[in-house]
PDB file of N, CA, C, O and CB in Angstrom:
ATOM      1  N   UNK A   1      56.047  92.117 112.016  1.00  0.00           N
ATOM      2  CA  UNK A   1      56.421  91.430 110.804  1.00  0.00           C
ATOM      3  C   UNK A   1      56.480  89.940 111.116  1.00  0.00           C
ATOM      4  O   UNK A   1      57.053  89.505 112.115  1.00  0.00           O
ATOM      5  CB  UNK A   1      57.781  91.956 110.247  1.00  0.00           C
ATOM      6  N   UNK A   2      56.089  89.459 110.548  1.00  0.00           N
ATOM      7  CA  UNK A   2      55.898  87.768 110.084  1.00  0.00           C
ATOM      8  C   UNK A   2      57.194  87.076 110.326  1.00  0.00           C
ATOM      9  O   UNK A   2      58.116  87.873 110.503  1.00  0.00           O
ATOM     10  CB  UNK A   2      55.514  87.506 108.335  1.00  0.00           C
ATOM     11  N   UNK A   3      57.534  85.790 110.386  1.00  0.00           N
ATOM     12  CA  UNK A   3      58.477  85.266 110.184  1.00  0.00           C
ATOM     13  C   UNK A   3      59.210  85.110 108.969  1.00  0.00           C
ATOM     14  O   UNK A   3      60.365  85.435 108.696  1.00  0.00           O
ATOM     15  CB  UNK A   3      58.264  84.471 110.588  1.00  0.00           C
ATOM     16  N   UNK A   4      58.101  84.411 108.121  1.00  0.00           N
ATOM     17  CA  UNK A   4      58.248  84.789 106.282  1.00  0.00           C
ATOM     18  C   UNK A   4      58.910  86.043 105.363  1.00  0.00           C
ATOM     19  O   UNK A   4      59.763  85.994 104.477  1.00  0.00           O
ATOM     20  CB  UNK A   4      56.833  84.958 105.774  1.00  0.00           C
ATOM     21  N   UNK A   5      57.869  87.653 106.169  1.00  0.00           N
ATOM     22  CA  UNK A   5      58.148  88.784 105.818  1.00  0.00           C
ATOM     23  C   UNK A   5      59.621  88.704 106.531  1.00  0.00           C
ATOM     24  O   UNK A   5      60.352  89.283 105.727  1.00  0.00           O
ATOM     25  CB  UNK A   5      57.056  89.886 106.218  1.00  0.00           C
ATOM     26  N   UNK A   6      60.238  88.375 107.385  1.00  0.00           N
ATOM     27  CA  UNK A   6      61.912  88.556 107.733  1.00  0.00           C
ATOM     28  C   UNK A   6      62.538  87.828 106.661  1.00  0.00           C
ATOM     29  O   UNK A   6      63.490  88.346 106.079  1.00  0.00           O
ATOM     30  CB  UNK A   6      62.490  87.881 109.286  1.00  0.00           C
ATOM     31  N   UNK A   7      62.098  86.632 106.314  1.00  0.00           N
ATOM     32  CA  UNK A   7      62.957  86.019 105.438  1.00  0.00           C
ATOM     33  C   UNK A   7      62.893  86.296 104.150  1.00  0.00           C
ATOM     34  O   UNK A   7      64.021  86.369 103.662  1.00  0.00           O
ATOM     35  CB  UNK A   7      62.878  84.845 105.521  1.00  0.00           C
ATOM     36  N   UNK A   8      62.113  86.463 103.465  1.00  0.00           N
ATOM     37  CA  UNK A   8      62.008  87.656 102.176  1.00  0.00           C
ATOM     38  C   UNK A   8      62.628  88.683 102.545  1.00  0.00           C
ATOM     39  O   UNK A   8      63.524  88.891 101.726  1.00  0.00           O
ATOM     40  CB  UNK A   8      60.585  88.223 101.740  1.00  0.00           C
ATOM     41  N   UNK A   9      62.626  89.468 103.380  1.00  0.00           N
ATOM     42  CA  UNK A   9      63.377  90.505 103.653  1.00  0.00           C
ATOM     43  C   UNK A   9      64.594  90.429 103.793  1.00  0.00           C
ATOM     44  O   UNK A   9      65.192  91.499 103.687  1.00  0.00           O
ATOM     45  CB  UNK A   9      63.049  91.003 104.502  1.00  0.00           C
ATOM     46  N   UNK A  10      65.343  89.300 104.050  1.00  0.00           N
ATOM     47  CA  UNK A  10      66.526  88.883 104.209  1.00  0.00           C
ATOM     48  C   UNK A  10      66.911  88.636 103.333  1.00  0.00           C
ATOM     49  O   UNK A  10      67.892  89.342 103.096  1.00  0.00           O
ATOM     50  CB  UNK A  10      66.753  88.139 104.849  1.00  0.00           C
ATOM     51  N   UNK A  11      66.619  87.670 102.273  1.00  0.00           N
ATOM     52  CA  UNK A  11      66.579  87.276 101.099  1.00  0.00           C
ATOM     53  C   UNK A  11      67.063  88.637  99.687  1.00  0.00           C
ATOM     54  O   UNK A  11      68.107  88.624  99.034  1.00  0.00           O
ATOM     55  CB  UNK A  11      65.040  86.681 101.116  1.00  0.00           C
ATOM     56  N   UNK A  12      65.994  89.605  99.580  1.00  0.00           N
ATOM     57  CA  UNK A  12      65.807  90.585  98.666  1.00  0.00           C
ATOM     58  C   UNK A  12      67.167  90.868  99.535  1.00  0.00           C
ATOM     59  O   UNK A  12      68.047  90.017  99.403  1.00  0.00           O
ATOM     60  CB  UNK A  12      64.317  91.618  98.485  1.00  0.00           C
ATOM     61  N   UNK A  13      67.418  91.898 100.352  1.00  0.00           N
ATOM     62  CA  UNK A  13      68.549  92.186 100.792  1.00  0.00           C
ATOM     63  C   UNK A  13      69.916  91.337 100.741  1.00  0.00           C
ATOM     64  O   UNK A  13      70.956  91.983 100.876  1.00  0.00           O
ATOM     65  CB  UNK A  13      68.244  92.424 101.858  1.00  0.00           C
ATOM     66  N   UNK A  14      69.969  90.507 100.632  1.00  0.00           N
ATOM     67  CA  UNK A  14      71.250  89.587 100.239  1.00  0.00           C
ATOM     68  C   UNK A  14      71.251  89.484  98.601  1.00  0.00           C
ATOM     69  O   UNK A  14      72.245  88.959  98.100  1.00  0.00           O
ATOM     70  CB  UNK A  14      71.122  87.898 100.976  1.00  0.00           C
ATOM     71  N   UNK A  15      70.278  89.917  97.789  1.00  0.00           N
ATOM     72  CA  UNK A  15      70.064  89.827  95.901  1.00  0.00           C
ATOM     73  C   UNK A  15      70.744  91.117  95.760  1.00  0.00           C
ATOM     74  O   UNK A  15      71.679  91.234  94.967  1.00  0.00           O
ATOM     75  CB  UNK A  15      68.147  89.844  95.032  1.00  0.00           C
ATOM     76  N   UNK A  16      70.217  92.365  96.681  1.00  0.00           N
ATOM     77  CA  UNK A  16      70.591  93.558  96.397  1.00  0.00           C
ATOM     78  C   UNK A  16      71.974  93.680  96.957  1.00  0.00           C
ATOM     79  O   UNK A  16      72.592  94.578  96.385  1.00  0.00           O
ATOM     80  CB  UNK A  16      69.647  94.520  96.867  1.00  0.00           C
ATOM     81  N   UNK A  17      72.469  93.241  97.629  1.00  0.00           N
ATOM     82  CA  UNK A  17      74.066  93.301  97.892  1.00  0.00           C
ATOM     83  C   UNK A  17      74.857  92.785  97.095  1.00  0.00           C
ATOM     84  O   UNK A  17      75.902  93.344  96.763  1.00  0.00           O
ATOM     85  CB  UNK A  17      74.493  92.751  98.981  1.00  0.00           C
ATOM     86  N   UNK A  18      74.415  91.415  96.578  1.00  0.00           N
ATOM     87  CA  UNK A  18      75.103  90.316  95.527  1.00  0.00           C
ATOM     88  C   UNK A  18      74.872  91.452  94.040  1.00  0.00           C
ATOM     89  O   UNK A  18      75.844  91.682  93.320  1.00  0.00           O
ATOM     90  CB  UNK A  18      73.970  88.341  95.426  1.00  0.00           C
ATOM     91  N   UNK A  19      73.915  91.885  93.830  1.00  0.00           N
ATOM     92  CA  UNK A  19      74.309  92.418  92.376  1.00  0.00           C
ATOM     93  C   UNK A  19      75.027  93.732  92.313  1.00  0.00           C
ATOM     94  O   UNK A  19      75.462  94.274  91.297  1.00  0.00           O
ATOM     95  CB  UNK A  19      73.049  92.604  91.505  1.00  0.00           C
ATOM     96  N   UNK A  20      75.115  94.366  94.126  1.00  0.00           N
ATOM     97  CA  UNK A  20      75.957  95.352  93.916  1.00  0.00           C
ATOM     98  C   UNK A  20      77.160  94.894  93.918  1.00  0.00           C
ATOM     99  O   UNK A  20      77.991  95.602  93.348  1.00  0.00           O
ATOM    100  CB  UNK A  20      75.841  96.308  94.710  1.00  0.00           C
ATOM    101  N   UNK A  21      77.620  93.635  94.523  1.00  0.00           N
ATOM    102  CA  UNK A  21      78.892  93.523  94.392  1.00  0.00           C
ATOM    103  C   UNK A  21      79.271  92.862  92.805  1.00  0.00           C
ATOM    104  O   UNK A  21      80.484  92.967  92.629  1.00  0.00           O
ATOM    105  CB  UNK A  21      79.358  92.671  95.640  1.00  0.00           C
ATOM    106  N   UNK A  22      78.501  92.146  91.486  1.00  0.00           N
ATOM    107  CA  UNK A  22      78.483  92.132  90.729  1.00  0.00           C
ATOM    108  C   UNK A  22      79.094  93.199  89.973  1.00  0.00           C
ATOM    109  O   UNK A  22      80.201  93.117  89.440  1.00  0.00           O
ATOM    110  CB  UNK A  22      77.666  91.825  90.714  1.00  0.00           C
ATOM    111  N   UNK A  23      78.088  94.521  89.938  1.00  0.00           N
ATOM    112  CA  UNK A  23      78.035  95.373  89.304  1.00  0.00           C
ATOM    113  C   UNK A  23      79.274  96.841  88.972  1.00  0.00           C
ATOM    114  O   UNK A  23      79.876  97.445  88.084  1.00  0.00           O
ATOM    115  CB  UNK A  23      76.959  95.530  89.783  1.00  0.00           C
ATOM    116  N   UNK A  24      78.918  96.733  91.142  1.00  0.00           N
ATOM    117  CA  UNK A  24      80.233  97.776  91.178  1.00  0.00           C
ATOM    118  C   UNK A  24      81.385  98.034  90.902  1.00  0.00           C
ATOM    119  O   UNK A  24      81.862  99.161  91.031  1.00  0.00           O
ATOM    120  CB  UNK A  24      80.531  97.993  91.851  1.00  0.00           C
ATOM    121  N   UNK A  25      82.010  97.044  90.482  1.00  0.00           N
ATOM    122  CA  UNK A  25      83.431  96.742  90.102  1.00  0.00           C
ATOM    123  C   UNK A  25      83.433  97.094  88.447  1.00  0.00           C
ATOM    124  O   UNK A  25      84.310  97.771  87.911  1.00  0.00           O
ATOM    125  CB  UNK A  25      83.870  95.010  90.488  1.00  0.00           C
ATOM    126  N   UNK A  26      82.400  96.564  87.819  1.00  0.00           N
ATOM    127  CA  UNK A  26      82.515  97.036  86.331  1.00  0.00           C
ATOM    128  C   UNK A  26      82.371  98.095  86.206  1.00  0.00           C
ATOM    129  O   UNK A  26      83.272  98.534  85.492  1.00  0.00           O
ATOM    130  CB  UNK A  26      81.776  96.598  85.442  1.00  0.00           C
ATOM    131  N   UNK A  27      81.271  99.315  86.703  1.00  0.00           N
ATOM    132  CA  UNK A  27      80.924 100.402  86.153  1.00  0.00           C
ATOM    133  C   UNK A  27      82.290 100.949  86.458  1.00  0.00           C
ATOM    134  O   UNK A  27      82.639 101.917  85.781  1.00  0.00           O
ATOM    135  CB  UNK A  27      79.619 101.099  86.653  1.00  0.00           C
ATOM    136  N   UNK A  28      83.456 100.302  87.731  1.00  0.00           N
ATOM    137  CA  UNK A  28      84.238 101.308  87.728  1.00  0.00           C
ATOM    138  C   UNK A  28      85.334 101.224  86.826  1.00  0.00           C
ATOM    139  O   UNK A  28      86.095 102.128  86.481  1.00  0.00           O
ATOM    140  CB  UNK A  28      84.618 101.516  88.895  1.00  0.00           C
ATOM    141  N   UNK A  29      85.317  99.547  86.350  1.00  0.00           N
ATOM    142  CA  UNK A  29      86.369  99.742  85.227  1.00  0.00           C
ATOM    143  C   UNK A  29      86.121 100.213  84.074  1.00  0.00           C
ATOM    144  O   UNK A  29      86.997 100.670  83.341  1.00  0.00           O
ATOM    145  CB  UNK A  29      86.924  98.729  84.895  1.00  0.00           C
ATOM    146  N   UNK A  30      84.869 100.153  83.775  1.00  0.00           N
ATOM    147  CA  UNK A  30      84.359 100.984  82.166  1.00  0.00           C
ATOM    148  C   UNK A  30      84.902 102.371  82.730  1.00  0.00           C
ATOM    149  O   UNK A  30      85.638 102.807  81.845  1.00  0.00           O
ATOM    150  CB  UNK A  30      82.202 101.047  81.621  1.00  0.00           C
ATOM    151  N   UNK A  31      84.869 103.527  84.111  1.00  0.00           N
ATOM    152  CA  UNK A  31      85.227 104.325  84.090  1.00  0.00           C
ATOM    153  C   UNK A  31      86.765 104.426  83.835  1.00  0.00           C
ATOM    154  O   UNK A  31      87.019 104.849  82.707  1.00  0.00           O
ATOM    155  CB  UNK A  31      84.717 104.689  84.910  1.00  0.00           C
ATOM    156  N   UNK A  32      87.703 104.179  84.503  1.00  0.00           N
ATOM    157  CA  UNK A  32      88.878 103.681  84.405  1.00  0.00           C
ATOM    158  C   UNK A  32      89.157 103.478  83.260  1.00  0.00           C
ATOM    159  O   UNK A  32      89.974 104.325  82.899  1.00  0.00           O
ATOM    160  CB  UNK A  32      89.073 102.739  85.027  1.00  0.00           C
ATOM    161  N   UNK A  33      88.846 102.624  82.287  1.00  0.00           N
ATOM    162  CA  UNK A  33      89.067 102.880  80.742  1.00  0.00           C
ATOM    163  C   UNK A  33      89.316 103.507  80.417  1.00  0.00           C
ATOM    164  O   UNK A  33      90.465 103.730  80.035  1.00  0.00           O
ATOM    165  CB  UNK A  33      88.542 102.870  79.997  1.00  0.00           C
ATOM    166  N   UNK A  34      87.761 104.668  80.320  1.00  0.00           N
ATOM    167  CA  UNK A  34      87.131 105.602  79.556  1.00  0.00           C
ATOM    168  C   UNK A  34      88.652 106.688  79.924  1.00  0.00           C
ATOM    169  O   UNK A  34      89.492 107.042  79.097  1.00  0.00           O
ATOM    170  CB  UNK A  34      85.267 106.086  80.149  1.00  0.00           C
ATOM    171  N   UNK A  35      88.621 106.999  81.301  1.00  0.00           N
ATOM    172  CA  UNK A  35      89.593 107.959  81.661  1.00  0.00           C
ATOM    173  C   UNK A  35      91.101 108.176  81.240  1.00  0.00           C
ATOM    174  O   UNK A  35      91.726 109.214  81.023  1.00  0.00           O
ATOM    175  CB  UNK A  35      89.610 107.832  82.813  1.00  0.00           C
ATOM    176  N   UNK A  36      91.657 106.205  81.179  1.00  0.00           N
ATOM    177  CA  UNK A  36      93.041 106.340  80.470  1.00  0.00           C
ATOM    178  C   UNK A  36      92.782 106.566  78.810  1.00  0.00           C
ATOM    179  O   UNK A  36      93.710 106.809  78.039  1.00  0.00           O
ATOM    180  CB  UNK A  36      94.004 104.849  80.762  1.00  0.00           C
ATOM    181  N   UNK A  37      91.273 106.437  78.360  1.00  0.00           N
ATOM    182  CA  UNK A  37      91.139 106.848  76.603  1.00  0.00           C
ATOM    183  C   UNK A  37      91.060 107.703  76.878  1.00  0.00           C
ATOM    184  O   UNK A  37      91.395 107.085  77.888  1.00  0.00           O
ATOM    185  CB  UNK A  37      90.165 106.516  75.503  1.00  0.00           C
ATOM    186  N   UNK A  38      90.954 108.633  77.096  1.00  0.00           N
ATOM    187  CA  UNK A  38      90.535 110.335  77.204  1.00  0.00           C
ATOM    188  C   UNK A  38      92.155 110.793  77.394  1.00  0.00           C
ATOM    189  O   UNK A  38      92.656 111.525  76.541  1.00  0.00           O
ATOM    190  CB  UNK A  38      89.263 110.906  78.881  1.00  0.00           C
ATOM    191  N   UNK A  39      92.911 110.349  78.498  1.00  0.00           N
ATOM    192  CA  UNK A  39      93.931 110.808  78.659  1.00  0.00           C
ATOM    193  C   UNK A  39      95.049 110.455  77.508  1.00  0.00           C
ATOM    194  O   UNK A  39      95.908 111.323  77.349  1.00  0.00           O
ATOM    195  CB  UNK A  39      94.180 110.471  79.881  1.00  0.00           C
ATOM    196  N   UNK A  40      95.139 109.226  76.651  1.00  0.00           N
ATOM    197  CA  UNK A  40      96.060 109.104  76.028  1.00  0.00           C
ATOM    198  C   UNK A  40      95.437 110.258  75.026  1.00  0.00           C
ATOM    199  O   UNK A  40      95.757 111.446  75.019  1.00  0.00           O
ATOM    200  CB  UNK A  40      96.431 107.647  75.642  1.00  0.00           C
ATOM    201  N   UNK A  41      94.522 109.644  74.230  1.00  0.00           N
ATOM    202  CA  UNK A  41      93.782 111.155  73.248  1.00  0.00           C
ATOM    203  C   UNK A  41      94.458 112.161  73.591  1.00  0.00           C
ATOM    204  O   UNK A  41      95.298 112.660  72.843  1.00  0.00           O
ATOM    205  CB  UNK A  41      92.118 111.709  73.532  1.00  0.00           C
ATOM    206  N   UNK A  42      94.148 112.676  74.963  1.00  0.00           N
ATOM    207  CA  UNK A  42      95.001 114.410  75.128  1.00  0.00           C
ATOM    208  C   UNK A  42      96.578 114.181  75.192  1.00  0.00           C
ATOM    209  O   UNK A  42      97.002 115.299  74.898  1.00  0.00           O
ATOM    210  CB  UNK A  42      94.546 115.399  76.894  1.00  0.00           C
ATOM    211  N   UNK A  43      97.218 113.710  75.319  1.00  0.00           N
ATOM    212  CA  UNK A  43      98.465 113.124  74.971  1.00  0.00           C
ATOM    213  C   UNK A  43      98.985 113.273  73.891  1.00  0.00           C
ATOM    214  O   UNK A  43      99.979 113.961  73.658  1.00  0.00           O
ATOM    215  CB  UNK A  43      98.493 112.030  75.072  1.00  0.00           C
ATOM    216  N   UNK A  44      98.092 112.375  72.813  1.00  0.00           N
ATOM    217  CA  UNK A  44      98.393 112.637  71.726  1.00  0.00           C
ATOM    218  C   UNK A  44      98.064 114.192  71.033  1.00  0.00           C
ATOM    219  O   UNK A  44      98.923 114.917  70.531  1.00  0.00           O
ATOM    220  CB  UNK A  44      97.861 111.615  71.160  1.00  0.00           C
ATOM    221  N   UNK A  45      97.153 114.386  71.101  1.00  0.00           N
ATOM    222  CA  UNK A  45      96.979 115.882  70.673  1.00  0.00           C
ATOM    223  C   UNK A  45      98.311 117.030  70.588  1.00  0.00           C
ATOM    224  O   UNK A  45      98.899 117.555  69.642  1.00  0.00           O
ATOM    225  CB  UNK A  45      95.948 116.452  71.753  1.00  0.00           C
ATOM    226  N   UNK A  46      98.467 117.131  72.327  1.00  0.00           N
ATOM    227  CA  UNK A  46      99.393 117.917  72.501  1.00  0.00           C
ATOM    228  C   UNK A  46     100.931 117.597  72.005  1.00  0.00           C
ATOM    229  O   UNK A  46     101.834 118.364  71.673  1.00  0.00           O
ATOM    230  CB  UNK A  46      99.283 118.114  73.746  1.00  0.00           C
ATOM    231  N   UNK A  47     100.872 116.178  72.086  1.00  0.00           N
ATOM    232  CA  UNK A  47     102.368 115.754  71.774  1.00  0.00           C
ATOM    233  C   UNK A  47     103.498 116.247  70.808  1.00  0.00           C
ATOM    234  O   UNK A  47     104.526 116.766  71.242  1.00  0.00           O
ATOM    235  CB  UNK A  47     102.278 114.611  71.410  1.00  0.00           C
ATOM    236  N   UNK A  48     103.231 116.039  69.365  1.00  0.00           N
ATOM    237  CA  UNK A  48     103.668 116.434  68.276  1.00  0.00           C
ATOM    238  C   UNK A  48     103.154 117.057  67.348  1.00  0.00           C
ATOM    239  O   UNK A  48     101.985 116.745  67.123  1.00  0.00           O
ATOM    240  CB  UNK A  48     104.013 115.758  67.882  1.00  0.00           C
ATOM    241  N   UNK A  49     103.569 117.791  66.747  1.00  0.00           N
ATOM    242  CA  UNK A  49     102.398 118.354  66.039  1.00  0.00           C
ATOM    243  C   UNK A  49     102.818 116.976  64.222  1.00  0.00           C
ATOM    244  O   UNK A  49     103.631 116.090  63.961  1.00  0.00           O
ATOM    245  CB  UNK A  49     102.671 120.833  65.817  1.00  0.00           C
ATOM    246  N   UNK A  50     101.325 117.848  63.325  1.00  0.00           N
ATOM    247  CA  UNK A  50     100.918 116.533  62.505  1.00  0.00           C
ATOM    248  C   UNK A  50     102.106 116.343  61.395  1.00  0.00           C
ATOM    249  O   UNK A  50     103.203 116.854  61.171  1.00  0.00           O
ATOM    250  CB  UNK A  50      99.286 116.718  61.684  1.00  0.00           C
ATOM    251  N   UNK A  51     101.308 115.363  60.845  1.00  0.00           N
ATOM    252  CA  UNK A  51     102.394 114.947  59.939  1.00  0.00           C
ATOM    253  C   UNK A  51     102.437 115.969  58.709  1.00  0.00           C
ATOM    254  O   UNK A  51     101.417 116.372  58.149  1.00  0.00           O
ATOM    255  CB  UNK A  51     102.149 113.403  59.432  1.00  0.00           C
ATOM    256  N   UNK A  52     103.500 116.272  58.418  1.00  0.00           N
ATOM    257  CA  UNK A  52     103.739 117.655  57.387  1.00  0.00           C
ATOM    258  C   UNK A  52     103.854 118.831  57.762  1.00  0.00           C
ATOM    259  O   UNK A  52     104.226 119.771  57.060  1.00  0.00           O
ATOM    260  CB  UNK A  52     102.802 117.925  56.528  1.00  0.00           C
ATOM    261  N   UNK A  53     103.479 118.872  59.131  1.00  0.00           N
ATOM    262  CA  UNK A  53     103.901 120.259  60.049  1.00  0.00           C
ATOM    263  C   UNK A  53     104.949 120.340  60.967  1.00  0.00           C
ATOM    264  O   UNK A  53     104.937 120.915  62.055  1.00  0.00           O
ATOM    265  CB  UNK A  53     102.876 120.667  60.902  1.00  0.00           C
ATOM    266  N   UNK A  54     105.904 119.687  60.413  1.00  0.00           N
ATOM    267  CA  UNK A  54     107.124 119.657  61.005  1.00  0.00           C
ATOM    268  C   UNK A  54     108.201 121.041  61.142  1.00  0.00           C
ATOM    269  O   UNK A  54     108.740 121.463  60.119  1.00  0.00           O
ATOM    270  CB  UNK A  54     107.714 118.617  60.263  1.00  0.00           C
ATOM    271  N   UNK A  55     108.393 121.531  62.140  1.00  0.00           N
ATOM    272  CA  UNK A  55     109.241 123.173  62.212  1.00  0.00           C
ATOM    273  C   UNK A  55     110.528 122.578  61.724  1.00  0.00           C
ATOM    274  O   UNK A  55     111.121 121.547  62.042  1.00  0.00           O
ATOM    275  CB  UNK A  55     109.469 124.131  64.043  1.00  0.00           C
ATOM    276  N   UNK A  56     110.820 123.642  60.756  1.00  0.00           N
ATOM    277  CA  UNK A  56     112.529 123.669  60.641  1.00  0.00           C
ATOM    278  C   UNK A  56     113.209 125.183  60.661  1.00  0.00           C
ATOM    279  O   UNK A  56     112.810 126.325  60.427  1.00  0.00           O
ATOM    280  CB  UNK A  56     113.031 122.931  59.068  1.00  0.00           C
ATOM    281  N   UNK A  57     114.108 124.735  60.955  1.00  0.00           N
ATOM    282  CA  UNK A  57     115.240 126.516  60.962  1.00  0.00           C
ATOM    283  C   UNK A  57     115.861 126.899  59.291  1.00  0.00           C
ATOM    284  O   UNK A  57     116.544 127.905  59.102  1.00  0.00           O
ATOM    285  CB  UNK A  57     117.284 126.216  62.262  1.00  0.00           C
TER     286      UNK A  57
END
C-alpha cells in the first residue's frame, strides 16, 4: 500500500468513528424515550380503571 492509500485509509477510518460517535448516542436516546413511552402507557392502562367505571359497595 502506497503512502496516500494509508492516508485515505486513515482518514475514511477517523469519518467512520466520528459519525459513530455522532450517531450512537442518539439512536440510544430515541430508544430510551421510546421505552419510558411504552412504559408510562402500560402504567397508565393498568392503573385505574376509566372514567365512569368507578367500583362502589
Amino acid at each position: 500500500m502506497s503512502y496516500a492509500g494509508y492516508v485515505a485509509l486513515a482518514y475514511a477510518v477517523f469519518v467512520l468513528v466520528l459519525a459513530w460517535d455522532f450517531l450512537a448516542p442518539r439512536v440510544q436516546l430515541r430508544r430510551h424515550q421510546r421505552e419510558a413511552r411504552n412504559r408510562l402507557a402500560r402504567a397508565q392502562r393498568t392503573q385505574a380503571p376509566a372514567d365512569g367505571e368507578e367500583l362502589s359497595r
